[in-house]
N, C-alpha and C positions, 0 to 999 in steps of 0.2 A: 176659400180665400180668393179675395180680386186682383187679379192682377191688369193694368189699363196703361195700354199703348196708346200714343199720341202721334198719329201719324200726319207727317209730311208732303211737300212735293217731290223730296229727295226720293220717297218711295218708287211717284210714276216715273222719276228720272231712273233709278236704279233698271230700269227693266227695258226705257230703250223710248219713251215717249217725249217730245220736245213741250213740254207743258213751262217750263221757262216764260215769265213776262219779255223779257228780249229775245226770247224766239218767235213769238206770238208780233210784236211792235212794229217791223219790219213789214207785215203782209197788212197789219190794220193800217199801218200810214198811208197804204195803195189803192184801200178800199175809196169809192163814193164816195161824197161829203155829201150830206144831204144839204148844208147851208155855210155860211162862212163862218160862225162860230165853230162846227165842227172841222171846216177846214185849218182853222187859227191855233186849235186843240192839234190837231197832227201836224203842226208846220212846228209846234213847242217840243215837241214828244221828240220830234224831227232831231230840231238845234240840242237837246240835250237827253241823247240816249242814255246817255248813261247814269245819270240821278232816274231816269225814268222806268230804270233796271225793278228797282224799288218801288213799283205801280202805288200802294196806296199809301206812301210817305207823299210820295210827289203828288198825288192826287190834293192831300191837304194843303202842300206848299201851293199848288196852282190855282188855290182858291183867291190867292193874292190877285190875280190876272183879272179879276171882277172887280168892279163897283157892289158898292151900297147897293140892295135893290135887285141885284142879277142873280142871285142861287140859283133860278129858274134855268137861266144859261150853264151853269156849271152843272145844275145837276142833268139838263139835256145830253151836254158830252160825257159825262158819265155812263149814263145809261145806255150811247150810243156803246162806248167803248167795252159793256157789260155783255149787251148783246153780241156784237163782234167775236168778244175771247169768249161766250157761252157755244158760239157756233165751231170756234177755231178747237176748244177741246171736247168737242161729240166726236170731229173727225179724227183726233188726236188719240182718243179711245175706243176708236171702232178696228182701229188697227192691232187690237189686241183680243178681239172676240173671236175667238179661234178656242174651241176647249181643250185641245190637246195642250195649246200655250199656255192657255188657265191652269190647269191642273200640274201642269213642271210652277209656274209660280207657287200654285198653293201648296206644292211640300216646299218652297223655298221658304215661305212665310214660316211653317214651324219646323225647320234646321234654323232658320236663322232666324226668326221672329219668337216665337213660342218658346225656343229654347234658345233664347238669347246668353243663357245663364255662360254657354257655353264657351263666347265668344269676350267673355271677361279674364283679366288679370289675375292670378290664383287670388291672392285677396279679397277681392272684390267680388269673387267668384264666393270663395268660404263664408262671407257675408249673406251672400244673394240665400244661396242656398239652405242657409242657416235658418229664414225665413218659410223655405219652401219644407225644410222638415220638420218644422213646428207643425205647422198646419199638412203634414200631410193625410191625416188622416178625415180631410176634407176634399171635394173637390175644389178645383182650382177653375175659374169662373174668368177666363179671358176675355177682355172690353177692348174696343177701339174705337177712339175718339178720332174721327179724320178730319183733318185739317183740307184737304183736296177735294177740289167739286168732280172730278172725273167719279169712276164706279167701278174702276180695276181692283180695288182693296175687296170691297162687297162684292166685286166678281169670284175672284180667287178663293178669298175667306168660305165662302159659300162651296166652294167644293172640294175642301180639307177634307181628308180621309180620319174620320172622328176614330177611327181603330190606332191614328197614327198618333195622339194626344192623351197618353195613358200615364201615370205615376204610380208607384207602391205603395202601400199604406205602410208604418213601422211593422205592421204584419207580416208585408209582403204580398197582403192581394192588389189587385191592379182595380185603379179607380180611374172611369174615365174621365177627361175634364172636356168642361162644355166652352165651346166659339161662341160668341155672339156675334151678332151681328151690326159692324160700323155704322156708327151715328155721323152724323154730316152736322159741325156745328158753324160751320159755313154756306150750307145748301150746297146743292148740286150745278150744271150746268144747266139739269132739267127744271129745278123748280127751284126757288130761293136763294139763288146764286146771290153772295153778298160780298160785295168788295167795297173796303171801308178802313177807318183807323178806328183808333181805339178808344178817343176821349176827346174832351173838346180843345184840349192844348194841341195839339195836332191839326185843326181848324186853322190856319192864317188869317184868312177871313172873318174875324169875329162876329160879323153881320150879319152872317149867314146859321148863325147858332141860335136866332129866333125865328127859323123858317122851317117848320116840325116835317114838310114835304121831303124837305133833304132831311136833318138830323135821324130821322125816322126811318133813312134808307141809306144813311152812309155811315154812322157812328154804329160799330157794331153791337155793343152790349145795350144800346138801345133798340137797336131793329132785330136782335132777337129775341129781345121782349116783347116789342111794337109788331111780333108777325103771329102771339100769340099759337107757337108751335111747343115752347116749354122745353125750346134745346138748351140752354143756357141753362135752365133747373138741373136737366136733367146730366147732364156732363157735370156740373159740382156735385151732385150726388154719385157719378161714375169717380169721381175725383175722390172726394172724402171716404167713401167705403174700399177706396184698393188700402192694399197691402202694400205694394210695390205697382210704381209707373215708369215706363219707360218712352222714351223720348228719342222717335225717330224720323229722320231726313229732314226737321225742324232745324231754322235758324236763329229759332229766339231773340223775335222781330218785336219793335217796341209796338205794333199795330195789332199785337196780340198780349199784349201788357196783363192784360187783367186775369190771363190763366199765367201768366210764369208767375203773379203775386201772390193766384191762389195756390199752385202748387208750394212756394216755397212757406206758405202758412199751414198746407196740410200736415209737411213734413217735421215742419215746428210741434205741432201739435200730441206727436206721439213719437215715443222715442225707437220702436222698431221698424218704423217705415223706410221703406227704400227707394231712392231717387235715381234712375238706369240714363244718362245724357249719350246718346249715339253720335258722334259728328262724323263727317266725312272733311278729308282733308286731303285737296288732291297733291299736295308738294310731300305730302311724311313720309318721312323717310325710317323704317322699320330699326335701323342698325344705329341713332343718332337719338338718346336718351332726350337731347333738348326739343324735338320732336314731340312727345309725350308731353313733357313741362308746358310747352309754349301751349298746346292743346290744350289742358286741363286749364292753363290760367285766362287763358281766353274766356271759355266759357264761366270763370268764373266774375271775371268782369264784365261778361254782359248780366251776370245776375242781380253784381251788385244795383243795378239801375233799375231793380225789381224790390230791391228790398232787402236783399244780402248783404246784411252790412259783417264788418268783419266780427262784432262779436257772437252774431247768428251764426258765420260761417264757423266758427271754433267752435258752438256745440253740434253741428248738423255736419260736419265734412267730412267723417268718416260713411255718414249716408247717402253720400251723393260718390254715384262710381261713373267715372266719365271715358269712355270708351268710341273706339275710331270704327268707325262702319264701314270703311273704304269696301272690306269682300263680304260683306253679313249675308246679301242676296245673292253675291254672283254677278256675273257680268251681263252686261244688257241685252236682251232678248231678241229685239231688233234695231 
């Protein structure tokens, strides 16, 4: 049985890294400009931090700031700004290459990752589980789809203690289950780093959506077509074959539109599958039930804008279990 995580930046937040776009924006405004386009680009970022919070919303809105004819410019400061934050988190994760700190992460990853089941609502929980003893008499084949260009996931992951990732079969014998190893459906900071939006409405600049230099390196689900890697295949096939996917330190951002549509199609598709939403919510308050409410209905209005409409959500909403991450890792490392 698959089970496939979808991991966040909330992840390298959880542990103590500042991988934040407004942590990052502050030290790029200071950098060089190599010419006055890229000065005009950080004098914008400048005047409005905080839509800029949101890098590749604002990246599309800014395409407005050009003429007819100029992609060339846009996609110059782009690429400055690619390279910049490619540099800013090699440093940002070298701060974590210590294997005594790797290895406290990766049992954190399965107490609180691997056996997430854990950290669910007893319902939600006798659902999850309900799943995991069907099929126990398989192994259990855990995926992670990383949303994060850093390599702290594929650091950690890689040195799980596979003794510590065991189930019983209704027998009783112990079946080990296999880690894979994190796909980058965004590339990394090393190689194929892609920072983009999701489709061409997202484009202000309509002009610039016959110029295939840019579309080809900014519209995601084309340049990970257009980079001829087969990540994008290969994460719908990690999609379609789970059992259950869970969804962590993700904000279920419209710039990644085209996996919340596919997920909320896979889960349509068969009636035992299961839909795990982690949020982190820094004001919840444990003791105040509206707490809980406003959580679950939040997320469920960002879905609607994917494709959940309310008569989908009345057959699928007992499969979707939406849960607070606030302690799942633990506190930040550094």
């Amino acid at each position: 049985m698959d089970v496939t995580f979808l991991i966040g930046n909330g992840f390298d937040i959880n542990f103590g890294l500042k991988t934040r776009y407004e942590e990052f924006l502050p030290a790029y405004i200071e950098t060089p400009s190599l010419n006055d386009n890229i000065m005009n680009f950080k004098k914008n970022i400048d005047r409005n931090l905080s839509n800029w919070s949101d890098v590749e919303i604002e990246f599309g809105n800014y395409t407005a700031n050009y003429s007819d004819g100029e992609s060339m410019l846009f996609r110059e400061a782009l690429i400055d700004f690619s390279r910049c934050f490619s540099d800013y988190l090699k440093q940002e994760n070298e701060k974590l290459l210590n294997e005594k700190i790797l290895v406290a992460i990766s049992k954190r990853i399965v107490s609180g990752l691997i056996y997430f089941h854990n950290h669910l609502r007893a319902a939600q929980q006798s659902t999850v589980m309900g799943v995991f003893t069907a099929y126990s008499n398989e192994y259990f084949n855990y995926n992670f789809i990383n949303f994060n260009y850093t390599f702290l996931l594929d650091q950690a992951t890689g040195l799980i203690d596979r003794a510590s990732v065991i189930h019983n079969q209704t027998k009783g014998e112990a079946i080990k289950d296999k880690i894979n190893k994190p796909v980058h459906i965004h590339g990394t900071y090393a190689q194929d780093m892609l920072i983009g939006i999701n489709d061409e409405s997202q484009m202000a600049n309509k002009s610039f959506l016959e110029e295939r230099r840019l579309t080809q390196l900014f519209i995601k689900p084309q340049a990970n077509l257009y980079g001829k890697t087969s990540i994008h295949n290969t994460c719908e096939k990690l999609i379609n074959n789970s059992r259950i996917i869970v969804i962590f330190g993700m904000s279920l951002g419209k710039t990644d539109a085209v996996w919340w549509k596919t997920i909320i199609n896979w889960l349509r598709s068969e009636g035992n599958r299961q839909l795990v939403i982690f949020q982190y919510r820094k004001n919840y308050v444990v003791s105040l039930r509206e707490s809980f409410v406003d959580c679950v209905e939040d997320v469920f209005q960002l879905l609607q804008d994917y494709g959940l409409t309310a008569q989908i959500r009345s057959s699928v909403e007992d499969r979707i279990h939406i849960a607070i991450s606030n302690d799942l890792l633990g506190q930040p490392i550094i």
